[in-house]
N, C-alpha and C positions, 0 to 999 in steps of 0.2 A: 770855321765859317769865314768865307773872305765878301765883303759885300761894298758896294761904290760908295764914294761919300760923297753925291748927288742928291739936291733935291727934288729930283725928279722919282720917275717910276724904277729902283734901285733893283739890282735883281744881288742872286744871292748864288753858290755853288755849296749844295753837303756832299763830301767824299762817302763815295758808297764801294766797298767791297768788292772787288772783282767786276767796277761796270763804271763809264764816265758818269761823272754828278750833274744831273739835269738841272738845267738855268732855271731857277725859282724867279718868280715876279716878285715884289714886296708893293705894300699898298701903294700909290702915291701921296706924298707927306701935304697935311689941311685941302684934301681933296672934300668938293662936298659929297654927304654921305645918307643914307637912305637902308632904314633896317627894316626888309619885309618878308618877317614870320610868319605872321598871321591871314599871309594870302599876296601873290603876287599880281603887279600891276605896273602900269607903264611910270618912269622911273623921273621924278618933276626933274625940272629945266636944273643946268650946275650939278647935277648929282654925276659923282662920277665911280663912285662905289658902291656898292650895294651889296645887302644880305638880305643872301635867300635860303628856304629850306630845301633839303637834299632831294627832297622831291620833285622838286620847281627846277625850271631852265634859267639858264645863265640870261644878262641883259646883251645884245651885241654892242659893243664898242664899249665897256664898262669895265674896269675892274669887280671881278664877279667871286663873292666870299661863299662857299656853303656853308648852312649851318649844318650840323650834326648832333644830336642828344647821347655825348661816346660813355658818359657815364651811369645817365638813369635811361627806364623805360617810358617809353611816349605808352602814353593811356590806350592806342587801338593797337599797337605792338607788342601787346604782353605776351599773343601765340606763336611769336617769332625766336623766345629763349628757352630754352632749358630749363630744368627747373632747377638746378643744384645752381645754375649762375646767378640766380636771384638773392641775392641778399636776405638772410632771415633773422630771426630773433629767437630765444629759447624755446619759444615755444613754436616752431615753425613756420610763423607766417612773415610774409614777405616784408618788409622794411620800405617805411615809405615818407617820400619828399610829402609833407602834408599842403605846402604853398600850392605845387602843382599835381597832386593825385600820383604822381609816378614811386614806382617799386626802382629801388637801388639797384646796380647791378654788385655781382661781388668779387671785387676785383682785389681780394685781400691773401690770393694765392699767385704764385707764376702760374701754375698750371691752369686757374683761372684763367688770368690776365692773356694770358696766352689763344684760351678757347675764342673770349670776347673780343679780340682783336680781330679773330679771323671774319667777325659778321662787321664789327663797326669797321674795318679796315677795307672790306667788303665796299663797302657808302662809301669810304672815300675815296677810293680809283674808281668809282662811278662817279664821283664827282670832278675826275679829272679827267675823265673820259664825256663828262656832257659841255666840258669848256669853263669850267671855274677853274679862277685864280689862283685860290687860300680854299681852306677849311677855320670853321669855328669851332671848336669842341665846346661842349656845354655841358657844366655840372662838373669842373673839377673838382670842387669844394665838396662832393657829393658824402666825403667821410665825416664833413663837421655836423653831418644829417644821421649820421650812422651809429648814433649809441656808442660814441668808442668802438665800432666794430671794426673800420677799416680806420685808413692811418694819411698821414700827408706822404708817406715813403709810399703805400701802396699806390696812390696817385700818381704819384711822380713816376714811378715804377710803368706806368700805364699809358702816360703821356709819352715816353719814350718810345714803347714801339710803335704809337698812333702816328710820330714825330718823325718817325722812319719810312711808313708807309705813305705818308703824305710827300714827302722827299722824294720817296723812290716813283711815286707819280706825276713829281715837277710840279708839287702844289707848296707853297707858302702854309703855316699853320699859325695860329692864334692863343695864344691864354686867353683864356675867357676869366672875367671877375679873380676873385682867390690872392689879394694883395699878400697876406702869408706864407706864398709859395714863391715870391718875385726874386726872390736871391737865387732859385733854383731852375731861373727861366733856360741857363746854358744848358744843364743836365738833364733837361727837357726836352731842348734840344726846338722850341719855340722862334718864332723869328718876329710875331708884333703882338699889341693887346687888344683887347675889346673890351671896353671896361661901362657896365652899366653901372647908373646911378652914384660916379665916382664921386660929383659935384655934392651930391649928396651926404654922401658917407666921405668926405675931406680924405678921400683916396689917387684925385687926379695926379696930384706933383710926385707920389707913389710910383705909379706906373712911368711917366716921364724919366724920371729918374733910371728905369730899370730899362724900358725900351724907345726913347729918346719922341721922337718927331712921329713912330708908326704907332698912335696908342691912337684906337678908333671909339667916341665918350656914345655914350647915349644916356638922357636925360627923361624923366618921365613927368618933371613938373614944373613951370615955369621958371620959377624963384632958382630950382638950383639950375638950371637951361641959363638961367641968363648970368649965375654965378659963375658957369663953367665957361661962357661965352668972353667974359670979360676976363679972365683970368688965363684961358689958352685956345680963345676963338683966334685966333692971329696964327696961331701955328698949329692947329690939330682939327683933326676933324667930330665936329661934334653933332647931335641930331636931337631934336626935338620929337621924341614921339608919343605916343597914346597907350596907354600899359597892357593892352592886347594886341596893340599892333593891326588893328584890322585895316580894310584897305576903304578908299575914298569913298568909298558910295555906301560907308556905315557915316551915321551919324557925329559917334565918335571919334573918328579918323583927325588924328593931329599929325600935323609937319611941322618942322621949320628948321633952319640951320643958321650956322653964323661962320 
């Protein structure tokens, strides 16, 4: 990977097999930042990055992140898999993130890993095809959910060819959360992080350390917002937001940045 050592908007080149390596973007370093999952909307003043779901359109003039769920099932998606890709338990039913109601997927074979690729890989050349940036993969961690069933190898294993496909689209790709896996970020094949709640769980100098100035924080409660502000609001991009993420015109709806 050969990438500029500018702090500006740095781009990147991965050599791809029989084909020139398309110019990847990487984020711009302590750009401000804005995470909207939970429903998109027009993008407050300074914000110059933003995350959205793969559903949702890019902002114009922004560095624009899709999000992706490449490892578990979204709740109204379950008629979209297979049934042998579902993650199960002895007794055959599905295996489940209890935080968020979602069925694991199971990516503890190639052959798996391979089937799953072809639908999440699917999302992600549509997401370079609607004018995003990067990709966020979500639920690396999905095997410390999985009863021993899958493995950090079967992950890594997984991010690879998500890593490749997001490459061979000229999209930037992301670790999401998963500090455990950060030595592994090359064989991943990763280029920045997204790291929620790092202020929180004394994980931000973690991810610094492993992907320098491109580590994108999100914060979900004041005290660690303003811990992580004071500690790498000067160099990194960090966001203040509401733990559902909804958008302005709920009640709940929080911003802020630093």
């Amino acid at each position: 990977r050969l990438a500029s050592a500018s702090s500006g908007p740095a781009t990147v080149r991965w050599a791809t097999a029989g084909a020139a390596a398309p110019e990847i973007r990487l984020p711009p370093e302590n750009g401000g930042l804005d995470y909207q999952l939970g429903g998109a909307y027009p993008p407050p003043a300074d914000v110059t990055i933003l995350t959205r779901d793969r559903n949702e359109r890019p902002a114009a003039g922004l560095y624009n992140i899709c999000y992706v769920n490449g490892f578990q099932v979204q709740p109204d998606e379950e008629g979209l898999w297979e049934s042998d890709l579902i993650l199960r338990d002895e007794a055959g039913n599905p295996v489940i993130d209890p935080d968020w109601n979602e069925m694991l997927l199971d990516v503890g074979s190639a052959e798996k890993r391979a089937r799953i690729a072809v639908v999440v890989g699917g999302w992600i050349a549509k997401c370079g095809r609607d004018g995003f940036d990067a990709v966020e993969i979500d639920n690396l961690d999905s095997y410390a959910r999985s009863g021993n069933r899958l493995t950090q190898d079967d992950a890594v294993a997984f991010m690879v060819l998500l890593s490749r496909t997001a490459h061979g689209a000229g999209l930037a790709i992301a670790q999401k959360n998963s500090t455990e896996i950060l030595a592994r970020r090359s064989e991943m094949g990763t280029d920045f992080a997204v790291a929620e709640e790092c202020s929180h769980y004394s994980e931000c100098a973690d991810y610094v350390a492993a992907y320098g100035a491109r580590v994108l924080m999100i914060e979900y409660d004041d005290r660690d917002f303003a811990a992580g502000c004071s500690a790498h609001g000067a160099t990194h991009s960090i966001v203040r937001r509401d733990l559902y993420l909804v958008t302005p015109s709920d009640p709940d709806y929080v911003f802020a940045g630093c």
